[in-house]
N, CA and C atoms as an extended XYZ file, in Angstrom:
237
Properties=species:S:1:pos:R:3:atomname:S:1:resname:S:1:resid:I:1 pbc="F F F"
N       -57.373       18.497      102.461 N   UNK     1
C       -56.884       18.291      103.776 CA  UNK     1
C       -56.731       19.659      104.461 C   UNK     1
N       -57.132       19.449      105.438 N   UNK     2
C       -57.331       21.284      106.512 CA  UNK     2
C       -55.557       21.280      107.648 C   UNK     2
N       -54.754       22.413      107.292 N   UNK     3
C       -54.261       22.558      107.398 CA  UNK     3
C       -54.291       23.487      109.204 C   UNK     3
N       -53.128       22.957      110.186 N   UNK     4
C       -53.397       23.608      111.393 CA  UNK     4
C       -53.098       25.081      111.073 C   UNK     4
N       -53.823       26.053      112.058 N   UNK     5
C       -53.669       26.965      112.293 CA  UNK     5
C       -51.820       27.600      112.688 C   UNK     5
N       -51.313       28.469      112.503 N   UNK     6
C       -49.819       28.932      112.799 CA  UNK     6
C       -49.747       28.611      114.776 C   UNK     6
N       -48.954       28.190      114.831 N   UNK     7
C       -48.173       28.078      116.160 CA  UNK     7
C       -49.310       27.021      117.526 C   UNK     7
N       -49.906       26.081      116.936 N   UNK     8
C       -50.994       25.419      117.496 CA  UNK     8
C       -50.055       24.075      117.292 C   UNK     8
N       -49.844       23.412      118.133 N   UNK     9
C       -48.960       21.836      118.597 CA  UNK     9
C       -49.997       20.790      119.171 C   UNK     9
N       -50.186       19.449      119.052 N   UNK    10
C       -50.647       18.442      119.091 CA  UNK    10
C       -49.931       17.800      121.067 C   UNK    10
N       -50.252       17.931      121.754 N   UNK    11
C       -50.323       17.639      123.208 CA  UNK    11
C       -49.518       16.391      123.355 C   UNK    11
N       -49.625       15.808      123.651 N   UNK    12
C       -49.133       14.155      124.030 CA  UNK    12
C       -48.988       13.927      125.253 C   UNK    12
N       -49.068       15.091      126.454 N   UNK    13
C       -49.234       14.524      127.787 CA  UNK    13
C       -50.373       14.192      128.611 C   UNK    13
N       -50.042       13.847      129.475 N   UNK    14
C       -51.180       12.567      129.907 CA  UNK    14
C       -52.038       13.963      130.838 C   UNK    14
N       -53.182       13.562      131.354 N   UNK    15
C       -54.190       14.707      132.367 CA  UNK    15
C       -53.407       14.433      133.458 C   UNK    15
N       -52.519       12.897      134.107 N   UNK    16
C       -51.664       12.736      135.257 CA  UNK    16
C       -50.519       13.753      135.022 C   UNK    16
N       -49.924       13.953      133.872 N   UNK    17
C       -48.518       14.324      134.069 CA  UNK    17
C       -49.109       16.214      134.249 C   UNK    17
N       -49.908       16.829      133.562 N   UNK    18
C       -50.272       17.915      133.751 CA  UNK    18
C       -50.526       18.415      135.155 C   UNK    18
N       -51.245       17.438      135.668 N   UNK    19
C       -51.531       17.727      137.198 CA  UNK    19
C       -50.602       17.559      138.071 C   UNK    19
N       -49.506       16.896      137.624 N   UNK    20
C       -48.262       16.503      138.507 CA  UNK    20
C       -47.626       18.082      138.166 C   UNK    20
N       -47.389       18.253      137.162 N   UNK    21
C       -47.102       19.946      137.019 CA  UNK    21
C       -47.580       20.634      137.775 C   UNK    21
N       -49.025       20.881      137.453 N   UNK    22
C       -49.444       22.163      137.991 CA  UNK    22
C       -49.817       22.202      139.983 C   UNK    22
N       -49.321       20.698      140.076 N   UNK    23
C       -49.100       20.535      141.497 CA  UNK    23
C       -47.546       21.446      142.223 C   UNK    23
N       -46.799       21.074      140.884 N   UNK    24
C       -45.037       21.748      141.521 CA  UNK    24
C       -45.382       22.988      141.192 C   UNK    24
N       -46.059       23.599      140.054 N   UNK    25
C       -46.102       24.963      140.268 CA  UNK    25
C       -46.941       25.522      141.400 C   UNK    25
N       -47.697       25.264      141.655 N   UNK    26
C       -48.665       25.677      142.595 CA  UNK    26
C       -47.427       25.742      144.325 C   UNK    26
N       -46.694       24.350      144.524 N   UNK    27
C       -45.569       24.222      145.991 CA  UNK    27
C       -44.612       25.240      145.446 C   UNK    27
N       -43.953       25.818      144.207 N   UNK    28
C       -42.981       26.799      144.035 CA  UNK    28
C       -43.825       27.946      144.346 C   UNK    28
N       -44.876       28.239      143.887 N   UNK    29
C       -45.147       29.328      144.172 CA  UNK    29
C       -45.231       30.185      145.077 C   UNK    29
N       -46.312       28.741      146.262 N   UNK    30
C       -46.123       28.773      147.728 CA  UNK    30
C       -44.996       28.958      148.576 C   UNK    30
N       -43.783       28.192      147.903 N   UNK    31
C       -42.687       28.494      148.499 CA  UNK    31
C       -42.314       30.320      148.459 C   UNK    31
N       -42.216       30.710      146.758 N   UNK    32
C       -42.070       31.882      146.895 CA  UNK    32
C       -42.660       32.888      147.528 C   UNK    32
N       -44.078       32.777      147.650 N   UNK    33
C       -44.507       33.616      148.459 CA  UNK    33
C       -44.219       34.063      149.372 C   UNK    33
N       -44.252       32.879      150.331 N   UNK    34
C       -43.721       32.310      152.160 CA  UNK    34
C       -42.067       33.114      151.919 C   UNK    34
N       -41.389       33.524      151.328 N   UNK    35
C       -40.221       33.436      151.051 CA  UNK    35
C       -40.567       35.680      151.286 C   UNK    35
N       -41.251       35.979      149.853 N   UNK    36
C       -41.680       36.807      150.182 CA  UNK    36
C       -41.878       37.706      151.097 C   UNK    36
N       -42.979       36.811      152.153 N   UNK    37
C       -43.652       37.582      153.182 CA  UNK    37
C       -42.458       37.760      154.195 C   UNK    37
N       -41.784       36.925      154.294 N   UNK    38
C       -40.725       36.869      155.223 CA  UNK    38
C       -39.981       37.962      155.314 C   UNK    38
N       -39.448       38.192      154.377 N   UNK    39
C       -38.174       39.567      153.690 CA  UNK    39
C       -39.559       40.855      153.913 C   UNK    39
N       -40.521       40.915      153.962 N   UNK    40
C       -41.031       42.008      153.869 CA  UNK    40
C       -41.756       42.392      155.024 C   UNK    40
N       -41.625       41.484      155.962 N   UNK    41
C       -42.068       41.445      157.443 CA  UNK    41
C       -41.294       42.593      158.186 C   UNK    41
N       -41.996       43.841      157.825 N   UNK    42
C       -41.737       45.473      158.828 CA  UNK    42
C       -41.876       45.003      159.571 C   UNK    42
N       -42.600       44.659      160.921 N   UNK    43
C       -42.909       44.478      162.180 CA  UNK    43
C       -42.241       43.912      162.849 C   UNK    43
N       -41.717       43.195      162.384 N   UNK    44
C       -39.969       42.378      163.705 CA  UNK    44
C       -39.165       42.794      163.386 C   UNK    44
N       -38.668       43.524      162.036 N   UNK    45
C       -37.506       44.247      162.133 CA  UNK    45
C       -37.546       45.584      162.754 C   UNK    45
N       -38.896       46.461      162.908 N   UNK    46
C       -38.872       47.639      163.638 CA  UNK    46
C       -38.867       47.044      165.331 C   UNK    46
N       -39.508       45.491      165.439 N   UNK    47
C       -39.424       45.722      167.509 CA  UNK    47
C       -37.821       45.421      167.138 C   UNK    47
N       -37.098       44.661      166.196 N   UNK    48
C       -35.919       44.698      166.705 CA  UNK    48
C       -34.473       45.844      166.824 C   UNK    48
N       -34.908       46.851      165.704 N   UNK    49
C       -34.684       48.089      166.109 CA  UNK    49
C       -35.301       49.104      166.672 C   UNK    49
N       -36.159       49.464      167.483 N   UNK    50
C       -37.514       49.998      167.921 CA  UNK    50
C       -36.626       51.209      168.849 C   UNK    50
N       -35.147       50.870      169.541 N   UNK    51
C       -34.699       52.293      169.770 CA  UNK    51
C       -34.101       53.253      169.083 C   UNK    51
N       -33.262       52.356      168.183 N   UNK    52
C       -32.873       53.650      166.891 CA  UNK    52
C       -33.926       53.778      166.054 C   UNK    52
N       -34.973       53.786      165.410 N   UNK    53
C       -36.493       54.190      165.401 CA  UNK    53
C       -37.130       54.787      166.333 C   UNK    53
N       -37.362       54.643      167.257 N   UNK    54
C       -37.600       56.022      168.560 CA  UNK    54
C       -36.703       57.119      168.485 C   UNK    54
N       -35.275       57.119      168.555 N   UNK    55
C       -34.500       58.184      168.458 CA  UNK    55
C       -34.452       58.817      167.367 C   UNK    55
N       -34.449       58.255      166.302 N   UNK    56
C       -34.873       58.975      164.718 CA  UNK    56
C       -35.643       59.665      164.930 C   UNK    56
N       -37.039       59.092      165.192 N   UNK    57
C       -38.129       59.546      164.984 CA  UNK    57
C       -38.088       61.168      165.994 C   UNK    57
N       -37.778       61.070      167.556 N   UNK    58
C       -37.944       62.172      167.968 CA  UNK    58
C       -37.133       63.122      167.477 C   UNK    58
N       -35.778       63.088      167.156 N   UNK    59
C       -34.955       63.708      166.345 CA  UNK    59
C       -35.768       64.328      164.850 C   UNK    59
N       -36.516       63.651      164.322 N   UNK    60
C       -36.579       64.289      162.686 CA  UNK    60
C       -37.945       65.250      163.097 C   UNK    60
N       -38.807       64.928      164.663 N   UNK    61
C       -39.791       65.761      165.515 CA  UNK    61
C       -38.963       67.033      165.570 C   UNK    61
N       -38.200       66.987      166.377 N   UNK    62
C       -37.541       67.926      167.043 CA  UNK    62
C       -37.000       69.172      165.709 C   UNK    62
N       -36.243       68.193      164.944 N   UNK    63
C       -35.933       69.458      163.294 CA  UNK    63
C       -37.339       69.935      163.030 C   UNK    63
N       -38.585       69.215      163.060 N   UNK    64
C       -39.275       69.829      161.680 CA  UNK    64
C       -40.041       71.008      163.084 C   UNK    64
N       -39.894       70.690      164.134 N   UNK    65
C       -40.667       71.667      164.559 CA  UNK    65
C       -40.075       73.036      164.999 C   UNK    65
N       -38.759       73.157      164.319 N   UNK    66
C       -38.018       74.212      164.372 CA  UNK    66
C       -36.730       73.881      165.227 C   UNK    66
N       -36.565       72.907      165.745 N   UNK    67
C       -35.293       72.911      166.152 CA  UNK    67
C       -34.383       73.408      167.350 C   UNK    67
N       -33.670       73.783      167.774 N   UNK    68
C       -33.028       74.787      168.595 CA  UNK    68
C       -33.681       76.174      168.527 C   UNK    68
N       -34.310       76.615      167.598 N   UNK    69
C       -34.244       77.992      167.643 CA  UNK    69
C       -35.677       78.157      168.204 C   UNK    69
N       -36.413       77.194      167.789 N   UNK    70
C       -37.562       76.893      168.444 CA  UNK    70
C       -38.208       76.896      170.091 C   UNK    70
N       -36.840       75.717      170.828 N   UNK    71
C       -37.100       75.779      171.691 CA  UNK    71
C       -36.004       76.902      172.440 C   UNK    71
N       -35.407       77.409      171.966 N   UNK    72
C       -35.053       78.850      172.656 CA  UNK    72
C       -35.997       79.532      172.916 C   UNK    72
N       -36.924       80.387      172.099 N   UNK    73
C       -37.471       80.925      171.973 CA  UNK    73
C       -38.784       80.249      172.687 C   UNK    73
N       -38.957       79.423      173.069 N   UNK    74
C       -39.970       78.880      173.805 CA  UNK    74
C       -39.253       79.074      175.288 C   UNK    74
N       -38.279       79.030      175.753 N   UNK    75
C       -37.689       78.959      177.153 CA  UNK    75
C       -37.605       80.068      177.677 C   UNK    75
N       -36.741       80.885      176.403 N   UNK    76
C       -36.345       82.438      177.196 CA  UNK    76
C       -37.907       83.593      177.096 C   UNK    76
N       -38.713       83.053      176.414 N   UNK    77
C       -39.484       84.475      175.950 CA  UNK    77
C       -40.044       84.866      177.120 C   UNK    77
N       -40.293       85.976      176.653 N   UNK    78
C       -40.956       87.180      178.378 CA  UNK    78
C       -41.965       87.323      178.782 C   UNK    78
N       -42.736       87.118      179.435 N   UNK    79
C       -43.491       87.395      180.050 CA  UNK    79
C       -44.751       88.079      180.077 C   UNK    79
């Protein structure tokens, strides 16, 4: 008598009940996704902060391009 292979189990569900499964996994998944995209949707949370993002942004401009000392020296210099 031929003995099963280690960790190999004998099925008993139907091809209906499998597909009824892999139908709910397939709508969870979808759900998660959709769930996903949502939370990771940059684009309506920047128009809905879009002025403190403008003001950042010219602000972290304004440091890297030297700052105050920068535009001093751009206003007063001579001639």
């Amino acid at each position: 008598m031929a003995s099963k292979p280690e960790g190999t189990t004998t099925s008993t569900r139907t091809i209906e009940a499998v597909r009824r499964d892999l139908e709910a996994e397939r709508e969870q998944l979808a759900s998660a996704t959709e769930s996903l995209r949502e939370s990771l949707d940059v684009t309506s949370r920047m128009r809905t902060k879009l002025p403190l993002v403008a003001a950042a942004s010219l602000g972290a401009g304004f440091v890297l391009a030297g700052g105050v000392g920068a535009t001093a020296r751009l206003l007063f210099r001579r001639g």
